[in-house]
KEKOLDREN-76958 format. One record per residue (C-alpha): residue number from 1; z negated, x negated, y. Coordinates in nm, 2 decimals, always signed. Each point is the difference from the previous one (the first is absolute). Layout:
BEGIN
<torpa: NUM; Z: Z; X: X; Y: Y>
...
This chain:
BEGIN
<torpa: 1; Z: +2.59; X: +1.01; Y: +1.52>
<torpa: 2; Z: +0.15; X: -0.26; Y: +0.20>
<torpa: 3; Z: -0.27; X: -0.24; Y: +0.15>
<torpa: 4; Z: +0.25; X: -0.28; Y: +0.09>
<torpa: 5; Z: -0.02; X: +0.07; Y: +0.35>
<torpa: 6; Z: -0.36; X: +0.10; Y: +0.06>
<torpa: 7; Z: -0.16; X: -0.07; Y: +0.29>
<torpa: 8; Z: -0.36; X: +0.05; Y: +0.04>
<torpa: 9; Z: -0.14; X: +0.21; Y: +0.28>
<torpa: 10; Z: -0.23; X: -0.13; Y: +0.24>
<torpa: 11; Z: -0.26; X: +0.17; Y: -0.07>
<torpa: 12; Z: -0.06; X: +0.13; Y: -0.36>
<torpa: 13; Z: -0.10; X: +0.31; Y: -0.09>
<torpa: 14; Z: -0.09; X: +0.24; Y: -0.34>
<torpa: 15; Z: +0.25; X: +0.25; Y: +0.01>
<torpa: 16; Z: +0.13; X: +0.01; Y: -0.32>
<torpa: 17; Z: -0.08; X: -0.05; Y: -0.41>
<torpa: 18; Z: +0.05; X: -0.38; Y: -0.07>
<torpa: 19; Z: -0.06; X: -0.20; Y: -0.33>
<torpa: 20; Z: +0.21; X: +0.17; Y: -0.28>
<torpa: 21; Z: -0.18; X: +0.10; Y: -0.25>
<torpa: 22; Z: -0.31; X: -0.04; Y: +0.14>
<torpa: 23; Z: +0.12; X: +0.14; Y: +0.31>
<torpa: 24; Z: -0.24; X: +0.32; Y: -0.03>
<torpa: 25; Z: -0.33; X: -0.22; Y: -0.03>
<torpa: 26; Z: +0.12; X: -0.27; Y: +0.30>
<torpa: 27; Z: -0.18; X: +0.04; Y: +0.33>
<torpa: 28; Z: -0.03; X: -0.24; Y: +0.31>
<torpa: 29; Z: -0.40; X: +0.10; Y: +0.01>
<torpa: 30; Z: -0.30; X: -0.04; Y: -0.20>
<torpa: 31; Z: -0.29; X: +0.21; Y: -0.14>
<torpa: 32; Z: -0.06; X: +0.29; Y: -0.17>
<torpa: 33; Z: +0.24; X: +0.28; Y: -0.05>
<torpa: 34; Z: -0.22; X: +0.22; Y: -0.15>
<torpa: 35; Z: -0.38; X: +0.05; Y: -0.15>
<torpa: 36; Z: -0.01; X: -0.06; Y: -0.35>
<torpa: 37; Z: -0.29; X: -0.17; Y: -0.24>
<torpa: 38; Z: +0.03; X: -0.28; Y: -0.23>
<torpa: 39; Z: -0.13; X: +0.07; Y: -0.33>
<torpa: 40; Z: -0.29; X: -0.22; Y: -0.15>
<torpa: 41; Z: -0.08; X: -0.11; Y: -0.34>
<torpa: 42; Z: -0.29; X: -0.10; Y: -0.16>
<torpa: 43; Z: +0.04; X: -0.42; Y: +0.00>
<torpa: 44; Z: -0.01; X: -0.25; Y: +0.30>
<torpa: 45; Z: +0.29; X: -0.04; Y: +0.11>
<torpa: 46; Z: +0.20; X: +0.29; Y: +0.07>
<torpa: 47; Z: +0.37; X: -0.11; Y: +0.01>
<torpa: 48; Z: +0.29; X: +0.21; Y: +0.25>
<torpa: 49; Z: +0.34; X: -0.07; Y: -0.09>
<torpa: 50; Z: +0.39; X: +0.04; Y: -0.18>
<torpa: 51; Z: +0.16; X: -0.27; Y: -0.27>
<torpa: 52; Z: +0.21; X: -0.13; Y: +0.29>
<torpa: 53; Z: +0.01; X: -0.38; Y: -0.06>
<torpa: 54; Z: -0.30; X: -0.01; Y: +0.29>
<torpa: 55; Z: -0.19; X: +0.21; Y: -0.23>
<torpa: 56; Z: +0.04; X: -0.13; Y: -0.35>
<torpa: 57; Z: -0.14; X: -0.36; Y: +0.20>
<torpa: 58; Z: -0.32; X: +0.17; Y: -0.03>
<torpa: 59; Z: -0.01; X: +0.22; Y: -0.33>
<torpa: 60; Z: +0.13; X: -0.34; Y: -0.17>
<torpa: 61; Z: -0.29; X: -0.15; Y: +0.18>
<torpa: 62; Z: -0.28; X: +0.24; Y: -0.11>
<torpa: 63; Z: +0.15; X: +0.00; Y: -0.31>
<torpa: 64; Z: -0.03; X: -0.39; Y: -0.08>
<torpa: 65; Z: -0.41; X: +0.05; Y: +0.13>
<torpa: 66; Z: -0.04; X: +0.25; Y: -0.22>
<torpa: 67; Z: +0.18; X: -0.23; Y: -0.29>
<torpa: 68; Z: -0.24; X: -0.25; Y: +0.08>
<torpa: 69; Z: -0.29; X: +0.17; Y: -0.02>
<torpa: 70; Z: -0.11; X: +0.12; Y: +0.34>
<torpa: 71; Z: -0.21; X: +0.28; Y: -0.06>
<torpa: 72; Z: -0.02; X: +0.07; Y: +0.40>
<torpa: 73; Z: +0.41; X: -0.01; Y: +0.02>
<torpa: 74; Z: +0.06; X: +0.38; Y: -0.14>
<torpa: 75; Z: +0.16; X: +0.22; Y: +0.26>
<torpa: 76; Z: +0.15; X: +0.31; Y: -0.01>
<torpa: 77; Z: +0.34; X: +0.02; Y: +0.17>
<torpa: 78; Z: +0.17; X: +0.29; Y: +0.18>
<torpa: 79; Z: +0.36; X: +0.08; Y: +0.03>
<torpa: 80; Z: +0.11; X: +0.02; Y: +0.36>
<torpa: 81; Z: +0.31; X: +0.16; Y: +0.05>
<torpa: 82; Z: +0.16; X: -0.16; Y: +0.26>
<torpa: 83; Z: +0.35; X: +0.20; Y: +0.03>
<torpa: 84; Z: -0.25; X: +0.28; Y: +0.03>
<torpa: 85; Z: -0.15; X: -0.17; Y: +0.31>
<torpa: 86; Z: -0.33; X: -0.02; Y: -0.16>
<torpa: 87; Z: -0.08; X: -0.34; Y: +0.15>
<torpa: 88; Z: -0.01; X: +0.16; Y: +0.31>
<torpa: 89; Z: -0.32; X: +0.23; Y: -0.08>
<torpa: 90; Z: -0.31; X: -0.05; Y: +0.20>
<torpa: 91; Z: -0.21; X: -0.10; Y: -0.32>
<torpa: 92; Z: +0.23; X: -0.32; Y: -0.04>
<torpa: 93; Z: +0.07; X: -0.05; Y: +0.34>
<torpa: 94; Z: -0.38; X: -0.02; Y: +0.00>
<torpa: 95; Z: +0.07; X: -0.31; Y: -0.29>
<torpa: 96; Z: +0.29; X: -0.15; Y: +0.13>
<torpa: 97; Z: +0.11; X: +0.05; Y: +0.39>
<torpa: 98; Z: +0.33; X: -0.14; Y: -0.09>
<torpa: 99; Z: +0.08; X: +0.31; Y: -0.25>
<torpa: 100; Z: +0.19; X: -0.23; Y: -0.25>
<torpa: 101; Z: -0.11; X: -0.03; Y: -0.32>
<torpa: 102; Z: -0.19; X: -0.15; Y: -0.21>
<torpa: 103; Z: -0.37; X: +0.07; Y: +0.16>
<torpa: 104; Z: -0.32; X: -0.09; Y: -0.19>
<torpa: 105; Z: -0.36; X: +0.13; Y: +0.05>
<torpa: 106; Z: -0.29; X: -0.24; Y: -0.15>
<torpa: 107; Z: -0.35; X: +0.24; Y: -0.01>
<torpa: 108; Z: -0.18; X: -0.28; Y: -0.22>
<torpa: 109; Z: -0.21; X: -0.11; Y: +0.30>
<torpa: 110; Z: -0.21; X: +0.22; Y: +0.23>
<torpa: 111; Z: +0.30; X: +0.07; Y: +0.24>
<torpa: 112; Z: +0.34; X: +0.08; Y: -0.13>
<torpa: 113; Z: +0.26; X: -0.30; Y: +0.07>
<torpa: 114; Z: +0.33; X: +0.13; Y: +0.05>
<torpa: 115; Z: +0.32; X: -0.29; Y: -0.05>
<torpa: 116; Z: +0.34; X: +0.06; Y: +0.07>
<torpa: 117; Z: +0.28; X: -0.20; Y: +0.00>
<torpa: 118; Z: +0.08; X: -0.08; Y: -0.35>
<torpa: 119; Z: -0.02; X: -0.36; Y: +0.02>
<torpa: 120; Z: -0.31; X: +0.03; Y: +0.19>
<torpa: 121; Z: -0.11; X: +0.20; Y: -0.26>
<torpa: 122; Z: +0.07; X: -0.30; Y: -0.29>
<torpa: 123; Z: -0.16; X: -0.23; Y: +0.21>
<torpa: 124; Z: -0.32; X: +0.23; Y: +0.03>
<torpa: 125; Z: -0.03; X: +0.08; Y: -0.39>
<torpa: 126; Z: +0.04; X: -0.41; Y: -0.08>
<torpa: 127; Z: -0.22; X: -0.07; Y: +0.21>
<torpa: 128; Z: -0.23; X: +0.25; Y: -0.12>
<torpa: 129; Z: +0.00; X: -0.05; Y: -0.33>
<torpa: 130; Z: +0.08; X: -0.33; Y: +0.00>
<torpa: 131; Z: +0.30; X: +0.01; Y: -0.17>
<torpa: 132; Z: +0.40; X: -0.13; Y: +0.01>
<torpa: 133; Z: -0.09; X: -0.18; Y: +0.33>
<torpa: 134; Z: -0.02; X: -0.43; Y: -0.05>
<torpa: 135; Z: -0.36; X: -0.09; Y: +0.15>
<torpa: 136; Z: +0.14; X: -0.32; Y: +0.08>
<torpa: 137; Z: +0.13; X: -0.07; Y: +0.37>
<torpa: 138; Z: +0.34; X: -0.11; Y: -0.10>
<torpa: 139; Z: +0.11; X: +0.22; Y: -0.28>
<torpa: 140; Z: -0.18; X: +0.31; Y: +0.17>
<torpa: 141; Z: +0.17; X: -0.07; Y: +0.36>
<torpa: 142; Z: +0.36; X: -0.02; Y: -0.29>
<torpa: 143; Z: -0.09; X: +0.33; Y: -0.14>
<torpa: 144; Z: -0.05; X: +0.15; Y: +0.38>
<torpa: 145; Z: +0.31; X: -0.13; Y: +0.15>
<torpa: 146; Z: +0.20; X: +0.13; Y: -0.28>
<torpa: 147; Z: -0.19; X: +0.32; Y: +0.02>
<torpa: 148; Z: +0.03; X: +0.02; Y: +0.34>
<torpa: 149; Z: +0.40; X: -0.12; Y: -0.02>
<torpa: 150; Z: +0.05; X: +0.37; Y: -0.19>
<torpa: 151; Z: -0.16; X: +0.16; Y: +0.27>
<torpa: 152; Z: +0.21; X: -0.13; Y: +0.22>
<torpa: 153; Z: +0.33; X: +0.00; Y: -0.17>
<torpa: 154; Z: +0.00; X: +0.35; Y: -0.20>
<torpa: 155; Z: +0.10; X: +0.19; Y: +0.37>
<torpa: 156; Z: +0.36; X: -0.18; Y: -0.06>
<torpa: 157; Z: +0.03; X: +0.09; Y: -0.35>
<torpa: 158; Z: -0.17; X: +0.40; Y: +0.05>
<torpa: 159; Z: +0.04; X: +0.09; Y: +0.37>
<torpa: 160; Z: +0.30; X: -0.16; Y: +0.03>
<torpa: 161; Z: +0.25; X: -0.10; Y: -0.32>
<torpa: 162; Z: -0.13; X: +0.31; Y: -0.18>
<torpa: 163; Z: +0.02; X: +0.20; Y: +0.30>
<torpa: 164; Z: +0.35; X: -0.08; Y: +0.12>
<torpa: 165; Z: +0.15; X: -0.04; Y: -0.40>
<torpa: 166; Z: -0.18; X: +0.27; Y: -0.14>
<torpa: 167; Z: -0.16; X: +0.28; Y: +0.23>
<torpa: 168; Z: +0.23; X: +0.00; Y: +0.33>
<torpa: 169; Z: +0.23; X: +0.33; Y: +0.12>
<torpa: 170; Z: +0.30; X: -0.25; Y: +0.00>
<torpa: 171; Z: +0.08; X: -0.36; Y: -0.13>
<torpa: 172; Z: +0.04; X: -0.28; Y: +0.26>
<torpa: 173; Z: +0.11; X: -0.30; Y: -0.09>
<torpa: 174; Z: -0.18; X: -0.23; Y: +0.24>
<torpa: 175; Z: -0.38; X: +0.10; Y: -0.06>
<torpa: 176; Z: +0.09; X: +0.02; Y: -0.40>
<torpa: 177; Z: +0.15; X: -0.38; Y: +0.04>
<torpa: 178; Z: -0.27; X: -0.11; Y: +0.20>
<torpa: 179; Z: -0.27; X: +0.11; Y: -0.19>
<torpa: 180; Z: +0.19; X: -0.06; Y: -0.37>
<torpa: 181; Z: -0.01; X: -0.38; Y: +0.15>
<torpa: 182; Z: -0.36; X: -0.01; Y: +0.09>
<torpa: 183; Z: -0.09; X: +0.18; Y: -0.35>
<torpa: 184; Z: +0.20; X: -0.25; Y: -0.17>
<torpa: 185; Z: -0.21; X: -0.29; Y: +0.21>
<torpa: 186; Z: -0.27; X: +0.10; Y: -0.09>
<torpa: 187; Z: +0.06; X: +0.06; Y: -0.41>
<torpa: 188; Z: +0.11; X: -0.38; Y: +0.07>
<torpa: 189; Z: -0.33; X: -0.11; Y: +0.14>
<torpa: 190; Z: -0.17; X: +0.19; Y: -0.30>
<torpa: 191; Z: +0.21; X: -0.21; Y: -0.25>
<torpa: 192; Z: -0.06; X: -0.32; Y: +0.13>
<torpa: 193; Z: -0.37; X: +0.04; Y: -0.04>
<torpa: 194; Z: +0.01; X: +0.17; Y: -0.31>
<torpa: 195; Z: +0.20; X: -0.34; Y: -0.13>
<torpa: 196; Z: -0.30; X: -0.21; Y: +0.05>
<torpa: 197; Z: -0.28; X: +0.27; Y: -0.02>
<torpa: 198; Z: -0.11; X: +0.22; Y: -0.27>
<torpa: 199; Z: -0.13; X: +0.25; Y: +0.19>
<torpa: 200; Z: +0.02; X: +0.00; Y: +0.40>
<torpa: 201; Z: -0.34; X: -0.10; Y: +0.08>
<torpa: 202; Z: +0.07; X: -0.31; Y: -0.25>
<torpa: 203; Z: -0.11; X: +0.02; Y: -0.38>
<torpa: 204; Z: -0.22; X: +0.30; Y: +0.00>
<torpa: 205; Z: +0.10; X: +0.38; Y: +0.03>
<torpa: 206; Z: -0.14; X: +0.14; Y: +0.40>
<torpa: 207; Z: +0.03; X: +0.28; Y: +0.28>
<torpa: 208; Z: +0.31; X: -0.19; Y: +0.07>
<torpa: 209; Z: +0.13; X: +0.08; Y: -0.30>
<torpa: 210; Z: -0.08; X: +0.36; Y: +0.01>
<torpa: 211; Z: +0.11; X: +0.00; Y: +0.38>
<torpa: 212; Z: +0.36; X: -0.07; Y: -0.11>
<torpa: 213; Z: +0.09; X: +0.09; Y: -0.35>
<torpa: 214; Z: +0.06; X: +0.42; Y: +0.11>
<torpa: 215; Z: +0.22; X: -0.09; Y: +0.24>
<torpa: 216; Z: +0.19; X: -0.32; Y: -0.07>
<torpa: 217; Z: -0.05; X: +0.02; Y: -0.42>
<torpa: 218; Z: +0.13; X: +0.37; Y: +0.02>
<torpa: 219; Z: +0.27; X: -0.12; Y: +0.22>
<torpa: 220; Z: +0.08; X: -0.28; Y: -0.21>
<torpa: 221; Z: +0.05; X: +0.27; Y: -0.28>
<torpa: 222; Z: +0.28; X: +0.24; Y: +0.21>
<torpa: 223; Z: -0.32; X: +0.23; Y: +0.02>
<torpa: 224; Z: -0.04; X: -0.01; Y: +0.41>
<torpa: 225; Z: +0.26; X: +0.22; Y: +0.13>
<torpa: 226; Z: +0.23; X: -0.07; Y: -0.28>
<torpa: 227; Z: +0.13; X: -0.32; Y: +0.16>
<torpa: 228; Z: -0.01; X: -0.21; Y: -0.27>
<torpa: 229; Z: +0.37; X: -0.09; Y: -0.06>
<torpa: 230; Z: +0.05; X: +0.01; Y: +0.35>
<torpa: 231; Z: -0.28; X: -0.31; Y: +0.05>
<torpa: 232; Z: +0.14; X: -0.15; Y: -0.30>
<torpa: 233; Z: -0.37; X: +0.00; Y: -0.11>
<torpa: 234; Z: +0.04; X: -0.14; Y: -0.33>
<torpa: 235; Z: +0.10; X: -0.37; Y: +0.19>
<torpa: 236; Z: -0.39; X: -0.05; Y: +0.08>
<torpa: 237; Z: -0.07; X: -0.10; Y: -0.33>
<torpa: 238; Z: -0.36; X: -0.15; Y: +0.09>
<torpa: 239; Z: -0.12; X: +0.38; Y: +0.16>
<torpa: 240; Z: +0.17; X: +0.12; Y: -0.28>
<torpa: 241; Z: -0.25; X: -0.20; Y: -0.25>
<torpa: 242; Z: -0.29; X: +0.12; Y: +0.23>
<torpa: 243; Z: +0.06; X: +0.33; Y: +0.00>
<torpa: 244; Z: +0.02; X: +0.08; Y: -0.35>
<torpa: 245; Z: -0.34; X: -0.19; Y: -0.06>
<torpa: 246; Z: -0.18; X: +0.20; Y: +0.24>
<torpa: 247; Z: +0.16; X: +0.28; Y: -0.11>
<torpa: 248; Z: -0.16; X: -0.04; Y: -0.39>
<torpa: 249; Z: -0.31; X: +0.03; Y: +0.14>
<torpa: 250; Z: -0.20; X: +0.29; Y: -0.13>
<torpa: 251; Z: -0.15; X: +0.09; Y: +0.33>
<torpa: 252; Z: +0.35; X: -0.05; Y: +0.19>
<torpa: 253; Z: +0.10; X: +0.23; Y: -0.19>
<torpa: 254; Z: -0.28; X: +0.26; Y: +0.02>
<torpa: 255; Z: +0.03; X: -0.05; Y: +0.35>
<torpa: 256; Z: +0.34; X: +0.09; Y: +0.08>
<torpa: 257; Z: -0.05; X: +0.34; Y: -0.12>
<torpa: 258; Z: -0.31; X: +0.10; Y: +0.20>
<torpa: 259; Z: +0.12; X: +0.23; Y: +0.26>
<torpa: 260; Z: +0.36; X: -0.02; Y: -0.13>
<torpa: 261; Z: +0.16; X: +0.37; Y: +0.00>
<torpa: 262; Z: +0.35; X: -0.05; Y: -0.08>
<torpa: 263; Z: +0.21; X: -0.19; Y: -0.25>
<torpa: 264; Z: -0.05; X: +0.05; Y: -0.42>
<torpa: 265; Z: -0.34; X: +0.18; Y: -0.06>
<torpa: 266; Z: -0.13; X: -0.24; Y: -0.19>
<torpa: 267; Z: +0.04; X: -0.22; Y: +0.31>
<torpa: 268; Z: -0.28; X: +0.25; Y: +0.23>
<torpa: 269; Z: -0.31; X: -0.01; Y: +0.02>
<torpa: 270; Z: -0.04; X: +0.22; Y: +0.36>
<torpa: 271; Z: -0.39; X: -0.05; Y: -0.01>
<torpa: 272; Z: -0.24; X: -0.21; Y: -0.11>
<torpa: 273; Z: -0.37; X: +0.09; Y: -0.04>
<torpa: 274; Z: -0.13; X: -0.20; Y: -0.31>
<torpa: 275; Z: +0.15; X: -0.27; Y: -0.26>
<torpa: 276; Z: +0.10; X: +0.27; Y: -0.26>
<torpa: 277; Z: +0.22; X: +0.17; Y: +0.18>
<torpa: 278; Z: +0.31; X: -0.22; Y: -0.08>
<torpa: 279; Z: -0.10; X: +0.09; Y: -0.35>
<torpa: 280; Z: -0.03; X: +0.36; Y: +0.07>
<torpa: 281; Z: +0.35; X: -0.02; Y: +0.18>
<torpa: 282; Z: +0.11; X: -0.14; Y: -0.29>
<torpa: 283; Z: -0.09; X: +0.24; Y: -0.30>
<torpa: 284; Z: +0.08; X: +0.26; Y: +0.23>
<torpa: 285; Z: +0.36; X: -0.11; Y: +0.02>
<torpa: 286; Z: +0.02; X: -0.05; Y: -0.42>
<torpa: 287; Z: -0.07; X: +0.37; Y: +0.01>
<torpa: 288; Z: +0.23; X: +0.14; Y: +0.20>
């Protein structure tokens, strides 16, 4: 399709499919789209979501809480199907109005809490449980920035590089080279602070951390939309280092499979209800 001499109308209007291959699940309006209940386990916090990089932020998360002993951090977590346009049912509507996932529901107190936003999410379980967030004003305002830097950045490198390079009906040249640029920028800014810095936050391991590692660590390994020779990945040496020491960690790696329903089985884990079940997963693999 030839968009080279587009012009757009004055008024515009939903009158057609638009997004690729997301184009069946892409509307102009919110709310629900049907009625539909969210499942509920038995722990206190009740977690809604896919192993997109916006989801593994929080399984990682709940993961390292458990790892450290938090009693009160065990969740159960629910695969949401979102080519399926289950994020648009009324039950997580009800959890998040924004129908994106990942959506948390915290029934530890006398009301249920719901969060959404995954970085609003990391910020609610540090603060919680008092854990991978600095208490002092400086490093903790470096750990929030950089958190908040992912939040801000990721559109370019999801909505918009992966869109136009990986996802869209036809290739164009100018959105791919634009965003390619800004992608690029931003691996640089990463670098640079991962020179002089062991970890983003400084010299301990934080939400920042677990903010950007799913999308810039799996980018930096030609994971994210397969992009990785086209990036020239490999030449950020420093998010290169990072990446594969966040990536030893046990509960990293736990994480990354909660919710995950495609790849290598031994990669999947669709649902998570207690610890064993990555050990159940796992024998039950070995057997078939």
């Amino acid at each position: 399709m030839d968009q080279s001499n587009y012009t757009p109308p004055k008024i515009w209007v939903w009158n057609k499919e638009n997004g690729g291959k997301f184009a069946r699940i892409n509307r102009p309006v919110a709310g629900a789209t049907h009625e539909q209940e969210l499942p509920t386990g038995r722990h206190p916090l009740q977690l809604y979501s896919l192993a997109t990089p916006n989801g593994v932020k929080v399984t990682v998360m709940l993961e390292e809480l458990r790892a450290l002993g938090h009693a009160g951090a065990e969740y159960d977590a629910w695969l949401i199907n979102i080519n399926e346009g289950e994020q648009f049912g009324s039950g997580f509507v009800s959890v998040n109005p924004n129908s994106k996932i990942p959506a948390l529901l915290d029934r530890s107190g006398a009301a249920p809490v719901r969060v959404f936003e995954s970085g609003a999410i990391l910020l609610y379980l540090a603060e919680k449980f008092g854990a991978f967030l600095p208490t002092a004003a400086e490093r903790r305002a470096e750990c929030l920035s950089w958190l908040f830097w992912q939040m801000g950045s990721a559109p370019y490198l999801g909505g918009g590089f992966g869109h136009f390079y990986a996802y869209a009906p036809s290739k164009m040249e100018y959105p791919i080279d634009r965003f390619a640029m800004e992608v690029k920028r931003q691996l640089d800014v990463l670098d640079r602070r991962l020179a002089d810095s062991e970890f983003l936050a400084g010299a301990d391991y934080s939400i920042a951390d677990i903010a950007v590692w799913p999308w810039y660590g799996a980018l930096a390994k030609g994971l994210l939309y397969e992009a990785g020779e086209f990036l020239q990945v490999q030449d950020y040496r420093h998010v290169q280092r990072w990446t594969d020491q966040i990536a030893q960690r046990p509960a990293v790696q736990r994480g990354r499979m909660v919710n995950r329903s495609w790849g290598e089985p031994s990669s999947q884990l669709r649902e998570r209800h207690e610890a064993s079940d990555f050990e159940t997963r796992t024998q039950a693999q070995l057997e078939t």
